[in-house]
C-alpha positions as CSV (number, residue, x, y, z in Angstrom):
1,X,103.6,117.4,21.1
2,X,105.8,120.2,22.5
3,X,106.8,118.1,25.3
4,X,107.5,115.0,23.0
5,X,110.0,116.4,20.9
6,X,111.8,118.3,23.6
7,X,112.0,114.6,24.9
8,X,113.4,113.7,21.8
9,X,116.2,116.3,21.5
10,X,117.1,115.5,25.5
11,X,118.1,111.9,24.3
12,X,119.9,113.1,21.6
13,X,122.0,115.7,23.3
14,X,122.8,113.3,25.7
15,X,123.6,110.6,23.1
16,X,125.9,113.2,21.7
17,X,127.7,113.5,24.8
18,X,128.2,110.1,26.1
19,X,129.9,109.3,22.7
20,X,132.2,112.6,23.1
21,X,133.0,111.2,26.5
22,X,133.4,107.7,25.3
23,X,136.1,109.0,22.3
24,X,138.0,111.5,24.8
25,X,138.2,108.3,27.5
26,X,139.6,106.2,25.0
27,X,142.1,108.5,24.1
28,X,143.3,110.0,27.7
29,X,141.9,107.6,30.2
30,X,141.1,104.1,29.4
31,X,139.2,103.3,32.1
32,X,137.0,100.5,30.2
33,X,140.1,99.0,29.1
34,X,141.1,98.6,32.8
35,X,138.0,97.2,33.4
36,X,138.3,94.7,30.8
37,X,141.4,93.8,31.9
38,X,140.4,92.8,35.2
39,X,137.2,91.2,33.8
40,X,140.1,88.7,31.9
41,X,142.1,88.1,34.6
42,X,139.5,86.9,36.7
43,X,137.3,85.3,34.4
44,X,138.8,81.8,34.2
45,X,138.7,81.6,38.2
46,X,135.1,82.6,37.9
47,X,134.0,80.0,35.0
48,X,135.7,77.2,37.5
49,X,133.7,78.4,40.2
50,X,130.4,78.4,37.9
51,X,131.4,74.4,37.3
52,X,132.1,73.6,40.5
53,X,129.0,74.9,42.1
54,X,126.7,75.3,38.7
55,X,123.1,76.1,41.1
56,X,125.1,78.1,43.4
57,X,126.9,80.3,41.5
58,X,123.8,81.8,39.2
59,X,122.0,82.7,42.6
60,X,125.0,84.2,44.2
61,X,125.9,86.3,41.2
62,X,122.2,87.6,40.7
63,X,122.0,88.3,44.8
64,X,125.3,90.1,44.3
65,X,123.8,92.1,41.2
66,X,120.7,92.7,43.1
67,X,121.9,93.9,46.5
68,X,124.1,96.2,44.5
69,X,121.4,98.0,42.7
70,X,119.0,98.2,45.6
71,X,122.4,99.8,47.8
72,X,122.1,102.2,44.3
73,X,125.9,101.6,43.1
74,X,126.3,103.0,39.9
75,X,128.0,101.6,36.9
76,X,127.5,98.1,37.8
77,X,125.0,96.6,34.9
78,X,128.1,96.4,32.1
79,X,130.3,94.3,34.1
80,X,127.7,92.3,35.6
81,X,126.3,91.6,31.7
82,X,129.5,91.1,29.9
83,X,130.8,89.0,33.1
84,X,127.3,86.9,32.5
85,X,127.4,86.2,29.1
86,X,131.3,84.5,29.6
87,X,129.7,82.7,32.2
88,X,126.2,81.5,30.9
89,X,126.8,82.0,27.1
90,X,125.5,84.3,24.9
91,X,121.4,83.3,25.1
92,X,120.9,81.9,28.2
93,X,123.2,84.8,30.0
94,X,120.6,87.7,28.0
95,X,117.5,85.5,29.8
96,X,119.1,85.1,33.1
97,X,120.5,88.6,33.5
98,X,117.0,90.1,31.9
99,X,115.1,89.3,34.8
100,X,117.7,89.7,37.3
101,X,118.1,93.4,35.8
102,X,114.4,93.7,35.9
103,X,113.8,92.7,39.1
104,X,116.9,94.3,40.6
105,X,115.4,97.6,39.0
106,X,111.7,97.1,39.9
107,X,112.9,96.7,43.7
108,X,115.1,100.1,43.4
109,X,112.2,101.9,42.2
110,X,109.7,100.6,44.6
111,X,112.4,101.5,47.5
112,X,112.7,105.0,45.5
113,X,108.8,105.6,45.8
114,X,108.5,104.3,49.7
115,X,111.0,106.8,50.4
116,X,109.4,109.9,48.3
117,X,106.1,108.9,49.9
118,X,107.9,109.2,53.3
119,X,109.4,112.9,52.5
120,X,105.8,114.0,50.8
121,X,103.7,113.7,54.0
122,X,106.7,116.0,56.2
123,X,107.4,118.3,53.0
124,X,105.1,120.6,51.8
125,X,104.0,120.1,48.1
126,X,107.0,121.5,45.3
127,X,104.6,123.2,42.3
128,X,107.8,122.6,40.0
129,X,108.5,119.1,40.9
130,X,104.9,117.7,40.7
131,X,104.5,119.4,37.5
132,X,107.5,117.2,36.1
133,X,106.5,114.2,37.2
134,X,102.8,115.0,36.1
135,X,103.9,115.5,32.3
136,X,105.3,112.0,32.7
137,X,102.4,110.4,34.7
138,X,100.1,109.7,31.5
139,X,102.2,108.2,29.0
140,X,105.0,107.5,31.8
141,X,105.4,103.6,30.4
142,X,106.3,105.6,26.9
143,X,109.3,107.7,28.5
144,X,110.5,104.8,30.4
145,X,110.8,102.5,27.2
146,X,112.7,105.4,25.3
147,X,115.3,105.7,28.2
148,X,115.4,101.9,28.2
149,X,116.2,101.3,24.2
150,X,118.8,104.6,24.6
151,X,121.2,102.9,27.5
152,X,122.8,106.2,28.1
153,X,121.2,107.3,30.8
154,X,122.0,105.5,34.3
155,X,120.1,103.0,35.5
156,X,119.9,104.8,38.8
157,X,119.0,107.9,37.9
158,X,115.8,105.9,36.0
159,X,114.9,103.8,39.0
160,X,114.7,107.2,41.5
161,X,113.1,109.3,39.0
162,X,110.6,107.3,38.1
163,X,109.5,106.0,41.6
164,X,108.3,110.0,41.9
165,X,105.6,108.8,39.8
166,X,102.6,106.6,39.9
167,X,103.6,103.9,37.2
168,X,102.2,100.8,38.3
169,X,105.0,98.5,39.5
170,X,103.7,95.6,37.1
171,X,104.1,98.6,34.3
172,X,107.6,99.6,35.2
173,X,108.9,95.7,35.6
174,X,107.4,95.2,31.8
175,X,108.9,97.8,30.3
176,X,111.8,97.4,31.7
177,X,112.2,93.8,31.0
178,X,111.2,94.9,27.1
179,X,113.5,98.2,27.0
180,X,117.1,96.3,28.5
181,X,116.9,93.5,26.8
182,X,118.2,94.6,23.2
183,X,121.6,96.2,25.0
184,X,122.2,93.5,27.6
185,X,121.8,91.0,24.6
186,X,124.6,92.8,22.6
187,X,126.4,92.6,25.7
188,X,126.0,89.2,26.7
189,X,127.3,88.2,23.0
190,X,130.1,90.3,24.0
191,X,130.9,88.8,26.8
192,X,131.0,85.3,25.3
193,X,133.8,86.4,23.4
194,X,135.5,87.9,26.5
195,X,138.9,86.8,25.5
196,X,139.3,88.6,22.5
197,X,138.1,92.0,23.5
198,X,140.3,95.0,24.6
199,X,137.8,97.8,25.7
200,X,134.0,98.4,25.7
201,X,134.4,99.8,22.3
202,X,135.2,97.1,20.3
203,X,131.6,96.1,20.2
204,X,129.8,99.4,20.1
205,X,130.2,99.9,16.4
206,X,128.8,103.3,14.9
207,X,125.6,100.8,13.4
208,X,124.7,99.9,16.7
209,X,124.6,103.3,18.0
210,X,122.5,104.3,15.4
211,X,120.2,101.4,16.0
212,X,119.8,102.3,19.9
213,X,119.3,105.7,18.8
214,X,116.2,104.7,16.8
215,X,114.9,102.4,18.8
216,X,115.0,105.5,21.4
217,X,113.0,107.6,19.9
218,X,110.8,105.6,18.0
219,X,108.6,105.1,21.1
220,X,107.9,109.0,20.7
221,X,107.8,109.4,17.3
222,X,105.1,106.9,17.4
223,X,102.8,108.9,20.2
224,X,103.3,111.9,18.0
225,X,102.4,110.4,15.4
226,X,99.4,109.0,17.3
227,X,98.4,112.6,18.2
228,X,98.7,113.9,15.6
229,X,96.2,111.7,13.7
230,X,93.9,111.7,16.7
231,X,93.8,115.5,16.5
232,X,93.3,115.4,12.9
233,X,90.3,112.8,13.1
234,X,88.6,114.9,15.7
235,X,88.8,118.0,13.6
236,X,87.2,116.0,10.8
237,X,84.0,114.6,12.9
238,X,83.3,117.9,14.0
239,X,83.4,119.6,10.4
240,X,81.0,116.6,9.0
């Protein structure tokens, strides 16, 4: 339980942070208004290209997506969602990039694993390290889904630490495919409107932080709860 809610207050804290980020960016250095920018400029030229070629241009821009997370460049999946849902719409761009995202993600942390199974047999064994990624070997899907639903911590960073682990693959691609979807939606819908938007913020009202918050930690709170009772029911059989 211990664990759990030290889990808990780790996504928290770093909720708290990215917003204090986000509002001091906004202020001093509008970097996602840039971004936007350039998004707007650009888009027209891209929707044309997405007539003009309507098979082509889904595969090249999921290969593009894909080649980029596998070469682990960070920073990549907002652009690549809100750039999706001008191009697709608001539904069909949440599907499409979904499983691009998932797959992109599932390949990253099977290259991640293949490369930590490589280093284990020249390294000798780190007591620290495998003790870490033991705590998150049992209920590892759990963890994952939490760091899905929260969005603030980068995909990267996800992909390599969990490939230290033994997930199953067909585990990590579920739960993945599950924990992005809620946020690339929101995105997509933002990018349908692509137009009228200035920054990143426009969209990413206090309610909707709030709401990835919860859906964060409810994965947790759940298992805890879950314990809990479990430890509770045990007691009880042994009393009667």
């Amino acid at each position: 339980m211990k664990k759990n809610i030290i889990f808990i207050i780790i996504i928290l804290t770093i909720f708290g942070l990215s917003s204090l980020i986000n509002l001091s960016q906004t202020k001093d250095n509008p970097t996602d208004a840039i971004i936007m920018n350039l998004i707007q400029l650009n888009i027209e030229t891209i929707k044309n290209l997405n007539i003009t070629y309507p098979i082509l241009s889904p595969i090249l821009f999921s290969l593009l997506f894909f080649i980029l997370t596998i070469a682990y460049i960070p920073f990549i999946g907002p652009v690549f969602v809100l750039c999706s849902g001008a191009l697709f719409g608001p539904i069909l761009g949440a599907i499409l990039f979904s499983f691009v995202v998932s797959l992109s993600y599932t390949a990253s942390f099977l290259i991640s694993r293949q490369l930590y199974l490589k280093y284990k047999k020249n390294k000798k064994k780190n007591p620290k390290l495998q003790k870490i990624i033991h705590g998150f070997e049992k209920d590892g899907w759990l963890y994952l889904l939490s760091v899905r639903f929260a969005g603030v911590i980068p995909a990267i960073a996800v992909n390599l630490g969990m490939g230290l682990t033994n997930i199953p693959a067909w585990q990590f691609y579920i739960v993945t495919q599950i924990g992005t979807f809620p946020i690339i939606l929101v995105y997509s819908f933002a990018g349908s409107k692509i137009e009228s938007l200035k920054s990143l913020n426009d969209f990413i009202s206090p309610y909707f932080l709030l709401f990835m918050i919860f859906l964060s930690i409810c994965p947790i709170l759940i298992k805890i709860i879950s314990d809990y009772a479990i430890v509770k029911l045990k007691k009880r059989s042994k009393k009667t």
